[in-house]
N, C-alpha and C positions, 0 to 999 in steps of 0.2 A: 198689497201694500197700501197703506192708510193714505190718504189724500196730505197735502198739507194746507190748513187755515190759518189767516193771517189777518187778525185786527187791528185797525189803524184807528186813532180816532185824529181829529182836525188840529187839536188842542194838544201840544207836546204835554203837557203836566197832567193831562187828563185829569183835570180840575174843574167843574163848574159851578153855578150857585144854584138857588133853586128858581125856577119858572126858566131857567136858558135852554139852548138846544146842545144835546149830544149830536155831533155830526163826525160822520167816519165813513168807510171803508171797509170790506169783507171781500180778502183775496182766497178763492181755492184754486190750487193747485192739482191737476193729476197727478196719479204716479202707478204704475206697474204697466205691464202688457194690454189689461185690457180697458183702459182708461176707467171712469167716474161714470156710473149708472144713477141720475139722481132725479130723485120723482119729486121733491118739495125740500128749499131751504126756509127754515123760520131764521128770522132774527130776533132775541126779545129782548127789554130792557128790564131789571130785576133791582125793585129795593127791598133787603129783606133786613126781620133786625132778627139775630141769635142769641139766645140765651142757654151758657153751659151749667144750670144750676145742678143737672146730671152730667158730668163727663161722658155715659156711657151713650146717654139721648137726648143731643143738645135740641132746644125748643125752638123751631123756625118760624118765623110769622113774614109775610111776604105784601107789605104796605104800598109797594107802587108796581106797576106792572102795564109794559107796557107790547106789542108783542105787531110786527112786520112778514108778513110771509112774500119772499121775493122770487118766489119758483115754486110755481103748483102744476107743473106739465114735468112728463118723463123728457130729459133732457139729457145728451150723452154727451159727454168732455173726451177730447183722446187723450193719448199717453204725453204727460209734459203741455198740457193746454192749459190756461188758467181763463176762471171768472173774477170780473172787478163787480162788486154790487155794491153800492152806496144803503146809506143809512141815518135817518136825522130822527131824532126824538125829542119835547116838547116837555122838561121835565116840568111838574106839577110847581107852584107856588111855594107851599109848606112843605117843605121836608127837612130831615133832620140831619146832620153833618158824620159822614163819615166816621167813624168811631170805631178801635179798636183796643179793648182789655182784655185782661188773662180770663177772665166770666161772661164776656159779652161781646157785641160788636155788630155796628148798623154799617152793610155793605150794601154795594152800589156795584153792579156789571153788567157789558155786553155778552148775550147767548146766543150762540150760534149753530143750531142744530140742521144736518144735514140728513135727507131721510134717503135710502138705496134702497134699488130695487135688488131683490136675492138677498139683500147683505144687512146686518147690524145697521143701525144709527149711530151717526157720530156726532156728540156736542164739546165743541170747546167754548171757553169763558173768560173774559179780560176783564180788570176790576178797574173801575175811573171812582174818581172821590169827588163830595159834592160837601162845599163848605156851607153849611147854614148860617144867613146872614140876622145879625141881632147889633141892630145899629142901637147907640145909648141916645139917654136924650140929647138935645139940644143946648139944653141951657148948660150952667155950670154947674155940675155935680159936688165940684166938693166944697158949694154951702151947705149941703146934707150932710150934717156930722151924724153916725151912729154907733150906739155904745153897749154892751154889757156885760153884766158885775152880780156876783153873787156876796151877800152882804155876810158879815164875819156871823161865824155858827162857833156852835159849841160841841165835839162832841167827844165822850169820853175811850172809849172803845183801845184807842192807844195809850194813853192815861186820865184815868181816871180820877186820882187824886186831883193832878193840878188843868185837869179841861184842856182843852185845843180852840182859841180862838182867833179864824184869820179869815182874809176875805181877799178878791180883787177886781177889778174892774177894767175890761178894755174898751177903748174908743178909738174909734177909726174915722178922718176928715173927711172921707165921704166912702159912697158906697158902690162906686162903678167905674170900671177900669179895661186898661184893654190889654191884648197879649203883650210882655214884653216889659210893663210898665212896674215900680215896685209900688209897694204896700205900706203907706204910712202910721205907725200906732203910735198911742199912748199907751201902756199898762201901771195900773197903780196898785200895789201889793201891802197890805197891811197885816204885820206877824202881832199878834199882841199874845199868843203861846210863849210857852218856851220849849217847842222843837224847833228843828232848823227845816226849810220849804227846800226844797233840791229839787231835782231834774224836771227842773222850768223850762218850757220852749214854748215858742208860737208858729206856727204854720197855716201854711193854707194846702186844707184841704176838699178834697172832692164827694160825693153825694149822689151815686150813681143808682137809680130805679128805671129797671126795666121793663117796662105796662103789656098787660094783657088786654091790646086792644078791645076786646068784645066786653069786658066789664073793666077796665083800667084797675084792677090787680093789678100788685106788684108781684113781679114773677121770679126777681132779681134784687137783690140789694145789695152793694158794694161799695165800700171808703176805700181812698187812696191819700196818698200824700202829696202833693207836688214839691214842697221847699219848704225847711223847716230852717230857724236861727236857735239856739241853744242859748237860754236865760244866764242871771247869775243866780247865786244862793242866798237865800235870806234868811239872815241870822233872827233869834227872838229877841221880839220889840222892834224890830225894825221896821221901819215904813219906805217904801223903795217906789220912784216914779222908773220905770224902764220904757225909752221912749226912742224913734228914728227920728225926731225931728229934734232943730238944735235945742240946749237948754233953755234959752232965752225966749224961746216959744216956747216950748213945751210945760213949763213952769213958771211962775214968779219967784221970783228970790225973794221975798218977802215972807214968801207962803211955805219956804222950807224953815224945818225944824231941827232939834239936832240928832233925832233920829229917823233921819228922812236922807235918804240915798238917792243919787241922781245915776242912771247908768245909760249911757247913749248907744243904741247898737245899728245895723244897716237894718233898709226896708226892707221887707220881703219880697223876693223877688217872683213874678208872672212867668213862666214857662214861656217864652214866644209862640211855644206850638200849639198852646193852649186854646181847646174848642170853647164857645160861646155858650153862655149858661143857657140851659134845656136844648143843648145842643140848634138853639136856632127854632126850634120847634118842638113842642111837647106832645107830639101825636103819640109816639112809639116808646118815649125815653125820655127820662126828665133828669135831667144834669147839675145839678146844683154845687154852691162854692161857699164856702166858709172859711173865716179866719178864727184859728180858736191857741186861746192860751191855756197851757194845761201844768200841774203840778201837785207835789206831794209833799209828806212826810218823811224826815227819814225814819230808820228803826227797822226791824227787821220782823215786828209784829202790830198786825194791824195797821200796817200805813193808812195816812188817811190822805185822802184825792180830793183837788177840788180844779174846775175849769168851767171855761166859759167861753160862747163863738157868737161870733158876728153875721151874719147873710151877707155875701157881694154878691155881683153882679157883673160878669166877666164878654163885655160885648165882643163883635166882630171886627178882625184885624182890617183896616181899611185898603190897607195894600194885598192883603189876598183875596177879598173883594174884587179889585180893581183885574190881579191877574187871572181870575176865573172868568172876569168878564170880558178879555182879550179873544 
């Protein structure tokens, strides 16, 4: 009958940051008639990052490693006796934040292998999370206004007779934000075609590269969405400010025309659970964020697409900072 192992760590949320200590607990229990024959327990602490670019042979790479042997004499436990062993680890400085998607994922766990004498090895495994911290700066970010815009083209492909000219441009009040917090734009849309621009949105998305440490190859590449708002349509000739902050900011009334449309919609909103851009650290994984406005043509031949994104900057939540460091 199998022994039973039981990992405790100090920290209910089994959450830390990086340079803290893992500190815990490793309970064996015996069990059958002739108790626990044990010549050597390891304990080891494992940060590995996985990449499924193969389902069938996902790519391991094993970035911290840290490794306790607490029993290297043959040692006998009876039926129903248990060992308590302790355990503190020193985690590194730079490391990169817990991360889990359908292609990838930087985990963090306690290993706990038990070596018998006569018998198989037994390892079991307990996964703790490690928040990478990426404080912003200091000053006030949102005097960095940043912006961009692809200027009106021309192109024929959907009609050719009368051309396709449009253009837009997004601006964002600054460039660094934290979990939780929304997204404020401006977008300016210039139709001077005459097709109609439809299925407008703006999102913020994610920029996932997974590195092969030995030469920082990308091993992995992955987009996501977090939260997207859904545009209006803009007719031809129209000029359309679409904007989250009030009108009175966000435009002069002076400066509007009479083909110039004002549309007010909410900010975008931050995931609260959202990791810190480069997950805190770019050793293993590089995590980038973007807000991008994207939109088309209607027609049902040769649409034409135009869009455009911004780089943010998504630092660490100060209150999970704080609870990692409890």
């Amino acid at each position: 009958m199998e022994p039973k192992v039981v990992i405790e760590f100090d920290n209910p949320s089994k959450t830390y940051e990086p340079s803290g200590l893992v500190v815990g607990r490793v309970i064996i229990i015996s069990s059958g008639q002739d108790g626990l024959h044990l010549t050597e327990v390891i304990i080891r602490l494992e940060g590995k990052r996985v990449a499924f670019a193969n389902p069938d042979k996902p790519e391991e790479f094993y970035f911290c490693e840290r490794q306790l042997v607490l029993i290297n004499t043959e040692t006998i436990l009876p039926p129903d006796e248990l060992i308590d062993l302790a355990f503190e680890f020193k985690l590194p400085e730079k490391l990169p934040s817990s991360f889990h998607v359908s292609r990838g994922l930087v985990d963090y766990s306690i290993v706990v292998k038990l070596r018998r004498k006569f018998d198989f090895d037994i390892t079991h495994r307990s996964t703790f999370f490690v928040n990478g911290v990426l404080l912003l700066n200091a000053g006030d970010s949102s005097a960095v206004e940043i912006h961009s815009s692809k200027p009106a083209g021309c192109c024929s492909c959907f009609n050719w007779r009368k051309g396709h000219r449009f253009g837009l441009m997004l601006k964002l009040s600054k460039d660094q934000f934290l979990p939780g917090e929304g997204i404020d734009y401006t977008v300016k849309i210039w139709n001077s075609s005459e097709a109609t621009l439809k299925n407008c949105k703006i999102e913020l998305i994610r920029e996932l590269r997974l590195l092969d440490c030995g030469n920082f190859d990308t091993v992995l590449k992955e987009y996501g969405q977090l939260s997207s708002i859904i545009g209006p349509v803009i007719k031809p000739g129209e000029k359309l400010c679409w904007t989250s902050i009030r009108p009175q900011e966000a435009e002069d009334p002076a400066n509007l025309t009479r083909n110039k449309v004002s549309c007010l919609k909410s900010s975008i909103p931050i995931p609260g659970d959202t990791p810190p851009s480069h997950l805190g650290c770019r050793a293993v994984v590089q995590l980038d964020y973007f807000v991008k406005i994207s939109m088309k043509t209607d027609g049902f031949f040769c649409p034409i697409s135009l869009d455009c994104k911004c780089p943010i900057i998504i630092g660490s939540d100060h209150s999970q900072i704080h609870e990692s460091s409890q």
